[in-house]
C-alpha positions in Angstrom: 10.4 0.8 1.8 12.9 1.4 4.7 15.2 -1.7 3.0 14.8 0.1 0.1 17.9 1.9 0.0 20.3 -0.5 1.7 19.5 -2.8 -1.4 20.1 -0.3 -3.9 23.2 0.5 -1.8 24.5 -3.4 -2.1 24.3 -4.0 -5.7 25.3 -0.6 -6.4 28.5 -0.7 -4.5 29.1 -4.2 -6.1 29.1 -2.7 -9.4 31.5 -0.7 -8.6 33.7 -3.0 -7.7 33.6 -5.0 -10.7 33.9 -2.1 -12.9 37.0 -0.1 -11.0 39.0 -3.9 -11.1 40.4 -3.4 -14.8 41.6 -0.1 -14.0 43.8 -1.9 -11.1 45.9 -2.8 -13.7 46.3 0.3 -15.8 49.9 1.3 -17.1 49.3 5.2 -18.1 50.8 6.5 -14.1 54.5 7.4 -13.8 57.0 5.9 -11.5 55.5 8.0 -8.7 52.0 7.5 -9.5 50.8 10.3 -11.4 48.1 9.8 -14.4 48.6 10.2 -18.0 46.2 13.6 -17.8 48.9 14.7 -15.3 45.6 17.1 -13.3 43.5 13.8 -12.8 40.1 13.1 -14.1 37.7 10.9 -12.0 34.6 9.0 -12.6 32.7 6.9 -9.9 29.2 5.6 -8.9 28.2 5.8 -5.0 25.4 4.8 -3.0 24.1 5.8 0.3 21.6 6.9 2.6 19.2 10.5 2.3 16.8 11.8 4.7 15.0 15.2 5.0 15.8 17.7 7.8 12.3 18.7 8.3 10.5 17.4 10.5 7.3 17.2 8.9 9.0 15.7 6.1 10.4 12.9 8.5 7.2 12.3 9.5 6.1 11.8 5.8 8.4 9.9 4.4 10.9 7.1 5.4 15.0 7.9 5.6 16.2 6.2 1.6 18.7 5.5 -0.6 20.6 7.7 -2.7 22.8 6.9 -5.4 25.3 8.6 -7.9 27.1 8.9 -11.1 30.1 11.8 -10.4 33.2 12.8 -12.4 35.9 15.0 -11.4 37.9 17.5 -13.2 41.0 18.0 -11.2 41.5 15.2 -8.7 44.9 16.1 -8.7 44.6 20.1 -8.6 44.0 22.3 -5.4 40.8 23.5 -7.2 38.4 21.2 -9.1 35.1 20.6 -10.7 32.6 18.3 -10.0 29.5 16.9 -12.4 26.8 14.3 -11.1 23.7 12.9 -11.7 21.9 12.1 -8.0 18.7 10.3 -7.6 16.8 9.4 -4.4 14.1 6.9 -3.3 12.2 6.9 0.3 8.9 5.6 1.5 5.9 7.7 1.6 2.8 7.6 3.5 -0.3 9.6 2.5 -1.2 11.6 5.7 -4.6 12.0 7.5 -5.2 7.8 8.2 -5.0 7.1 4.2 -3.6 3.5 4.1 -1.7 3.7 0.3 1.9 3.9 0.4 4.0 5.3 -2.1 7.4 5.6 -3.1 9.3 9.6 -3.6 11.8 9.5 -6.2 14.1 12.1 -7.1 16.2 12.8 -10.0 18.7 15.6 -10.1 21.8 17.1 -11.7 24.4 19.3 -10.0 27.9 20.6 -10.4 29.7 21.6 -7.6 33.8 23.6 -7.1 35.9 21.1 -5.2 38.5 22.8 -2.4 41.1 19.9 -2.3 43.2 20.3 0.9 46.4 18.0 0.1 46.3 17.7 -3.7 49.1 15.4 -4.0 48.7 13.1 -1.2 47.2 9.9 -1.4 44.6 10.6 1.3 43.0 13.8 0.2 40.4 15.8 2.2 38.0 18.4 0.5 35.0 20.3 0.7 32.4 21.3 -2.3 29.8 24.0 -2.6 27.6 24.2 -6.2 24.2 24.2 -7.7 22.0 21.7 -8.8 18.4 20.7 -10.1 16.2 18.4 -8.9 12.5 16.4 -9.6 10.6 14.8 -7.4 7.6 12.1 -8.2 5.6 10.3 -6.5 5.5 6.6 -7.6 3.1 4.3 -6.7 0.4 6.1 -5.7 -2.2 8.9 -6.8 -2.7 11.2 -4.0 -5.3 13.8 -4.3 -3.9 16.8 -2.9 -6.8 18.3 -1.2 -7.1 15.0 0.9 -3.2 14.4 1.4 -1.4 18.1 0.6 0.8 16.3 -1.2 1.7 17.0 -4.9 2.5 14.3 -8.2 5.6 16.1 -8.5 7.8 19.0 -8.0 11.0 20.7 -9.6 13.4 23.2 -7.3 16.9 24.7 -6.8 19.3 23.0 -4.8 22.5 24.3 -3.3 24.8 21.5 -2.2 27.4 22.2 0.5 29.6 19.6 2.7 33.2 17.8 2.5 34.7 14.2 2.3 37.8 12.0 2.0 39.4 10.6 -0.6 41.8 7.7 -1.5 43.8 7.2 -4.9 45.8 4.3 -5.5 47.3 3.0 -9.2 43.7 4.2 -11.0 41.9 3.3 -8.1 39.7 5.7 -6.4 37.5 5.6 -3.2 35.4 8.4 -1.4 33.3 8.9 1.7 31.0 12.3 2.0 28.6 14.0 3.9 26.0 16.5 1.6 24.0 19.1 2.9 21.6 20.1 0.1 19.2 23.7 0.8 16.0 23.6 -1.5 14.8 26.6 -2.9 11.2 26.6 -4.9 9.9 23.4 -3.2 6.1 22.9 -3.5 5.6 19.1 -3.3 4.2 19.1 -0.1 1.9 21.9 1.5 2.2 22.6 5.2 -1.5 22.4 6.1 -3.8 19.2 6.1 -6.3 21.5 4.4 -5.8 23.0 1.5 -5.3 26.9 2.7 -7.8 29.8 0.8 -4.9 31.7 -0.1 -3.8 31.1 -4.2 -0.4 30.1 -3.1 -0.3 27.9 0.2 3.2 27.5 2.4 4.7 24.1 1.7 7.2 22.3 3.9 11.0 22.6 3.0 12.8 19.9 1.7 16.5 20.4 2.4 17.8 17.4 3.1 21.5 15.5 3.6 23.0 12.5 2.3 25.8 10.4 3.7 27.6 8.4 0.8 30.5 6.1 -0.4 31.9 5.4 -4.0 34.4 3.4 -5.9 36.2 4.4 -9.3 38.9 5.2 -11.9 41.1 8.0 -11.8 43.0 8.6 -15.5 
C-alpha cells in the first residue's frame, strides 16, 4: 500500500501533461498575456502525498496518495474562489495482531477563498482557507468494530487552511501546495481497543495534511 500513492501520483501527473499540451497553443491571450476572461479561470488535476497528524492514526494507517480535480475563479484577481473534488487512499492495518489489511479511501468536496499576493505576476504566491466535506471507507476488508474500533465508514467537516505557488505561462498553469485540513465530526476510528460502556465513545481525530502539485489551463 505504501507505493500506492506514488503510482496514482505518476499516471496522474502524466495526464496532465497530455491534456494541458493543446492549451500551449491557444490564441485567446493579448499581446501581454492576458486571457480572453480578462479575471482568469483555471482548471487543473494534482496528485500528491496525505498523511494524518495523529499519532494513533499514523500508527493505523500508512502515509497515501491524494489526488485532485480544482478550478479557480479569479486566477488573475487579488481575491478568488476555489472548487475541488479531493480523494485519498492509504493502507490500513486492523489493530490488536489481526493480519487483514485494508485500504482507507476518502472522497471529499471543498471550496476554499484564495488571497493572491501578486495578481499579475507570472509567479504568484497565495494562501486559501474554506470548508469542505468528506467520506471515508474502508475497502478491502470487513472489520468488526468491537474487535478492531474501527468503523465501515464515516462522513465529517473539514476546514482546509495553507498556501502555495503558482506559475502561468500562455494557458499553461502549474501549482505546488501545502494543505492543512481540521476534521470536525470524525467517528471512524474509536480511541479505545475496547469498545468503551458509554453510548458515544471518543474517537481519534483525523486532521490531516497533504503536500501536492498540479498541471492545467488557465482561459
Amino acid at each position: 500500500m505504501k507505493t500506492l500513492g506514488k503510482k496514482m501520483a505518476g499516471i496522474l501527473l502524466a495526464t496532465c501533461a497530455l491534456g494541458v499540451a493543446p492549451a500551449l497553443a491557444d490564441d485567446d491571450y493579448d499581446d501581454d498575456g492576458w486571457p480572453a476572461s480578462e479575471y482568469g479561470i483555471g482548471l487543473s488535476l494534482g496528485a500528491g502525498l496525505s498523511d494524518f497528524t495523529d499519532n494513533d492514526m499514523q500508527s493505523t494507517t500508512d502515509p497515501g496518495g491524494t489526488w485532485d480535480v480544482r478550478g479557480v475563479l479569479g486566477t488573475r484577481t487579488p481575491v478568488a474562489f476555489e472548487a475541488a473534488y479531493v480523494g485519498t487512499a492509504q493502507g490500513i492495518d486492523a489493530r490488536f495482531g489481526e493480519d487483514t489489511t485494508a485500504t482507507l479511501v476518502g472522497s471529499g468536496l471543498e471550496g476554499a477563498l484564495r488571497l493572491n499576493l501578486l495578481p499579475f505576476a507570472a509567479v504568484t504566491p497565495y494562501a486559501f482557507g474554506g470548508l469542505g466535506w468528506k467520506r471515508y471507507d474502508v475497502a478491502g476488508a470487513d472489520f468488526r468494530t468491537a474487535d478492531t474500533g474501527i468503523n465501515d465508514e464515516d462522513t465529517l467537516l473539514e476546514i482546509p487552511m495553507g498556501g502555495g505557488l503558482a506559475y502561468r505561462y500562455g494557458g499553461f498553469l502549474a501549482d505546488a501546495r501545502f494543505t492543512y485540513r481540521a476534521a470536525v465530526g470524525e467517528d471512524l476510528v474509536l480511541s479505545d481497543s475496547e469498545i468503551p460502556d458509554e453510548a458515544e465513545p471518543d474517537a481519534e481525530g483525523l486532521d490531516n495534511w497533504a503536500v501536492s502539485a498540479r498541471l492545467g489551463v488557465e482561459f
